[in-house]
N, C-alpha and C positions, 0 to 999 in steps of 0.2 A: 807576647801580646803586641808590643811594637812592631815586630817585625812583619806580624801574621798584616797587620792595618797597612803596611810600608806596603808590603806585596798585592794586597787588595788595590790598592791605591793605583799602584805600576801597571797591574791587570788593567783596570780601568783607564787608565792613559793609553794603553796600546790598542784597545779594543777600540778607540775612538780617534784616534791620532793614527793609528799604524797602519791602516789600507793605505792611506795618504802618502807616508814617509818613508816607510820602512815594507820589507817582506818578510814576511815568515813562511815558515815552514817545520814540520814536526819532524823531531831525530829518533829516530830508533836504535844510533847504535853510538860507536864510539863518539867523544864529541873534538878529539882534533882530529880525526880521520873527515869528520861531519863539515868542520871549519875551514880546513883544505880545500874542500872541493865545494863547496862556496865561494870562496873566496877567488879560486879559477874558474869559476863560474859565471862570477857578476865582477867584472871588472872594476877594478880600484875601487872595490868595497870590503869593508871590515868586517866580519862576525863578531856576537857578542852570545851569552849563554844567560838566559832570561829564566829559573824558575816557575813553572807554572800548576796548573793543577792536574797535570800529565802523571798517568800512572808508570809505576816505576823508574824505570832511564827514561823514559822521553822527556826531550826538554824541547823549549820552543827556541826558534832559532832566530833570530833577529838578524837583518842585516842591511847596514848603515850604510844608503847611498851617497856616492858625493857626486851629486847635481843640484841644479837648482829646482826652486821646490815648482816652478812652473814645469819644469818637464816630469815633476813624477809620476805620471799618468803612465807613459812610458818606458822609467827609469827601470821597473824590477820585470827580470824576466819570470823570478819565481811567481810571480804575482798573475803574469796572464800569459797563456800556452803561445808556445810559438806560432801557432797557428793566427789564432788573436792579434798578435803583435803585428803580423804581416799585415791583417785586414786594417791595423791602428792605421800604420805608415801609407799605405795605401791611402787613405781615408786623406792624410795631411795632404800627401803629395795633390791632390784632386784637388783641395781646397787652394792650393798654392798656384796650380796651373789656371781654375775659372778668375784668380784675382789677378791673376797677369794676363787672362784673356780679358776681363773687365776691365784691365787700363790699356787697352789694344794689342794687347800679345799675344800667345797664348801659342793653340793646337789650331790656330784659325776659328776658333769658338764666336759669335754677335757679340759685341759689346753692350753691355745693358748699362748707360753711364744714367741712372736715376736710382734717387733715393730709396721710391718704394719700388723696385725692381721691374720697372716696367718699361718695356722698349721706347724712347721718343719717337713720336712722327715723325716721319722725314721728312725735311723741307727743301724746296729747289728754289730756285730764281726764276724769273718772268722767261731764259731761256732754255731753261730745262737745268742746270746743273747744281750741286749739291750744296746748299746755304750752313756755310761752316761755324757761323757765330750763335753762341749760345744769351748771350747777353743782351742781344735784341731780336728780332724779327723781322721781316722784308716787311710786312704791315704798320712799323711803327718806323719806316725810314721816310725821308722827304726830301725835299727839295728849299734849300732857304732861299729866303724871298731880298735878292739885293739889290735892289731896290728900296729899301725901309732908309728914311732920314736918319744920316748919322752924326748929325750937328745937332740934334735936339737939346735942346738944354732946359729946365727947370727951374727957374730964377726962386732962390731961396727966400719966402715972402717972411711966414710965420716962425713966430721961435721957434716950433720944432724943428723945423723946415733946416734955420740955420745950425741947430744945432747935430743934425744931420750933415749936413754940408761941412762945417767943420770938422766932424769928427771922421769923415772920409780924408777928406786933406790931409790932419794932422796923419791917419795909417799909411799913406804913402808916402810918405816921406821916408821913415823906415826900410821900406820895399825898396823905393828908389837906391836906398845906400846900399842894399845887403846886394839888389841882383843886377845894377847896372845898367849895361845893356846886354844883359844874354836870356835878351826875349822867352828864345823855347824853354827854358830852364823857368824863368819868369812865370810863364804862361800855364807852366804845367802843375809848379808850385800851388800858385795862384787858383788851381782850377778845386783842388783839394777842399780848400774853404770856399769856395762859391758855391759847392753844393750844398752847402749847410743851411742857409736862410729856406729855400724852397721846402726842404725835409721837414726843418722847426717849424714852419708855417704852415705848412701840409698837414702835420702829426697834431697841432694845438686846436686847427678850426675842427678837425677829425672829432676831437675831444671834446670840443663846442659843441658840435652839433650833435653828438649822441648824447649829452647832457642836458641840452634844450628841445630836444624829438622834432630837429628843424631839418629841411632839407641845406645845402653847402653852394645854393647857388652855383657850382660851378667850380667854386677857388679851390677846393680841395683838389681836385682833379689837374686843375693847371699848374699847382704849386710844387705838385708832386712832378707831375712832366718837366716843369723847369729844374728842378734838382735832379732828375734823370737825364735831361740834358748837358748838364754841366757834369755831368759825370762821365757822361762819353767824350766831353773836351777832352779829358784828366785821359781816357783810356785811346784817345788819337794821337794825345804827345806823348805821351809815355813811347809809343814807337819812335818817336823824333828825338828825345832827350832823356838820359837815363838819370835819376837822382844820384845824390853822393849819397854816403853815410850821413852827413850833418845836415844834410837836407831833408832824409827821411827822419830825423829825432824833430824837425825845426816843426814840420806837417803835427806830428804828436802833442807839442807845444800849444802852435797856434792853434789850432782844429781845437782842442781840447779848451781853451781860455774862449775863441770865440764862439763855441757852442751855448756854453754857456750864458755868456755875457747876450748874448742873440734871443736866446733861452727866456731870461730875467727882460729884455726889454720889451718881447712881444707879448709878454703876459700883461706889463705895466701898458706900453700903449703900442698898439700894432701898426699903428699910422706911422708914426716916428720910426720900426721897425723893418716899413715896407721905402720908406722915403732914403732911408739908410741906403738899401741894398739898391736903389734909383739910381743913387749917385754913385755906389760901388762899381752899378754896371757902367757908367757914363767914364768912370776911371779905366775901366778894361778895355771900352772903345778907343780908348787913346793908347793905350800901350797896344793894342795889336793896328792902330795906322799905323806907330811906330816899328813895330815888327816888319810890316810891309816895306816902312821905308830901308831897314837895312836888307830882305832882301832883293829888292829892287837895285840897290847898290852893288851890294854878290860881298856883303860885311858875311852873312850866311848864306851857305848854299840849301840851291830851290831845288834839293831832293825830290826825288817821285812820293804820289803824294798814300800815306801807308791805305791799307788793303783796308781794312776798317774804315777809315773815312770816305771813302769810293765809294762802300755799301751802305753807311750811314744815310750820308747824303746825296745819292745817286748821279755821284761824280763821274764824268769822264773818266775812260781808265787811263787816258794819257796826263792825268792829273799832278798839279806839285803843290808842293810845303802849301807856295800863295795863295791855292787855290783853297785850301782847308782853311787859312787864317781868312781868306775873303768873308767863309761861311759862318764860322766860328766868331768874328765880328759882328756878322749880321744876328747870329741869335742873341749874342748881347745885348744887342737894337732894340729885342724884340725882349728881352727880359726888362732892360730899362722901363719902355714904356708900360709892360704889365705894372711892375710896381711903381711904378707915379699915380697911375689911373688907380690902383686898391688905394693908393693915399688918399684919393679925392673920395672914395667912397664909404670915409673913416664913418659916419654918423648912419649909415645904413644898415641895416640886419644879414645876417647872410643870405638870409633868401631873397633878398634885391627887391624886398618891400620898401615902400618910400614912407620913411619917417616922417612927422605930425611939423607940420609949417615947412614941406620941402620943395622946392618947385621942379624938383630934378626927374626927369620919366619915372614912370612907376617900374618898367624893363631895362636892365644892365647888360650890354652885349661885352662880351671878352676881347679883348682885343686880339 
């Protein structure tokens, strides 16, 4: 009785497991004549002799592949005719060549680099030739305005005010000791966490205003360009200065503590939030006159200035380092005074209605 349940048992494991794993196949005749040639059959595989409900001699024939269980599909020959097998490999090979023509290889096959398989438009430049960057557009490149006052300053009136003020000081102190004076290294660090306020403030009025069915004034959209901004810093030095190891864990660190802490303040008061990253930027206008000053000196060399920043900001192609830190200064200028001017607008709604006893225009231009 045990035994008859044990084999019922085994039947229904194979019946359900063994397409999978194993191949079978029906014997009719001797069973190590059977096992032999098997065995020289199916390479570095074992026979085993499985009882089953086969009348008379016939037994069923099992045999134990040693692969892994991802290639069983193709592992038993008994399993699917040679024929089959050819149209299998075939089928791979195909799938192996469109993914190396999909990362630019191939048979000369198009490249389809998009997620839902669909060709990108081609883009050219104002002279006709082929716009290589995927991370922005010719439409969203510009020209900075250097011209903008880079001595502006913010005289720290109200406690928040100072206590903004302070707590920027107190973070550069740190910075000054870790990176010295190796500006591009400095600069590029530094850019990692500057995008951060724009994204929090971007992402939170987002959140505001779908909550209050108000329109965003504006902020959302600029907030978000300015952390887009500062992210193509990050992606012009990166061609200039390459991180260490301990520098890429340092980004993990700080990114990660000042998200947060960025996070917690702009919920508690966004004024103090927006005043912060005021004087943040007014700290990064002086570390890049400094930048200028060493390489005005030739402390750094005024390499050509990378391919990416050319097309960003529609630089001269006979451009250097100076000319990128010129620009790169100037949108600081221009983040500073964003966030001073959303401080002064702490008591107003987002939609740039004027609050009850305000004397301040009833319309808010952007700067």
């Amino acid at each position: 009785m045990m035994s008859r349940s044990a084999t019922r048992v085994a039947r229904s494991v194979l019946t359900h497991v063994g397409p999978r794993y194993f191949s079978t196949a029906v014997s009719r005749g001797g069973a190590a004549s059977d096992v032999a040639a098997l065995g020289s059959y199916v390479h570095g595989g074992a026979a085993t002799f499985v009882h089953g409900p086969a009348k008379g001699p016939e037994k069923v024939v099992v045999t134990w592949m040693r692969v892994p269980v991802l290639g069983s599909r193709n592992a038993s020959t008994l399993a699917l005719g040679e024929k089959q097998q050819e149209e299998e490999k075939k089928k791979v090979q195909v799938g192996s060549d469109g993914g190396a023509a999909a990362g630019g290889g191939g048979n000369g096959n198009k490249a389809i680099v998009s997620y839902w398989g669909v060709e990108p438009a081609k883009v050219t430049k104002e002279d006709g030739s082929e716009w290589r960057w995927n991370c922005f557009k010719p439409w969203e490149t510009y020209k900075a305005d250097l011209s903008i006052d880079l001595k502006k300053h913010h005289a720290p009136v109200t406690f928040l005010d100072k206590v903004a003020y302070w707590t920027v000081k107190a973070l550069r102190f740190p910075t000054d000791l870790f990176f010295q004076r190796r500006y591009g290294c400095r600069a590029m660090m530094l850019e990692t966490v500057a995008a951060v306020p724009g994204m929090v403030g971007g992402m939170l009025l987002h959140c505001k205003s779908l909550r209050r069915f108000e329109h965003s004034g504006g902020w959302i959209k600029a907030l978000l360009e300015e952390a887009e901004n500062e992210r193509m810093h990050l992606m012009t030095f990166m061609e200039v200065s390459q991180p260490r190891w301990y520098e890429r864990t340092l980004v993990f660190a700080v990114q990660g503590v000042f998200f947060n802490a960025y996070f917690l303040t702009y919920l508690i008061s966004p004024k103090l939030a927006h005043r912060i990253v005021g004087y943040l930027e007014e700290e990064a206008i002086h570390s890049y006159t400094e930048f200028l000053k060493e390489l005005d000196k030739g402390t750094i060399e005024n390499v050509p200035a990378p391919a990416i920043a050319v097309d960003y900001w529609r630089l001269p192609k006979n451009s250097t380092l100076r000319d990128v830190v010129m620009v790169v200064r100037a949108d600081e200028a221009h983040h500073r005074d964003v966030n001073h001017h959303q401080t002064t607008l702490h008591r107003y709604s987002l939609s740039g209605t004027r609050t009850e006893g305000s004397t301040r225009p009833d319309r808010i231009s952007l700067i």
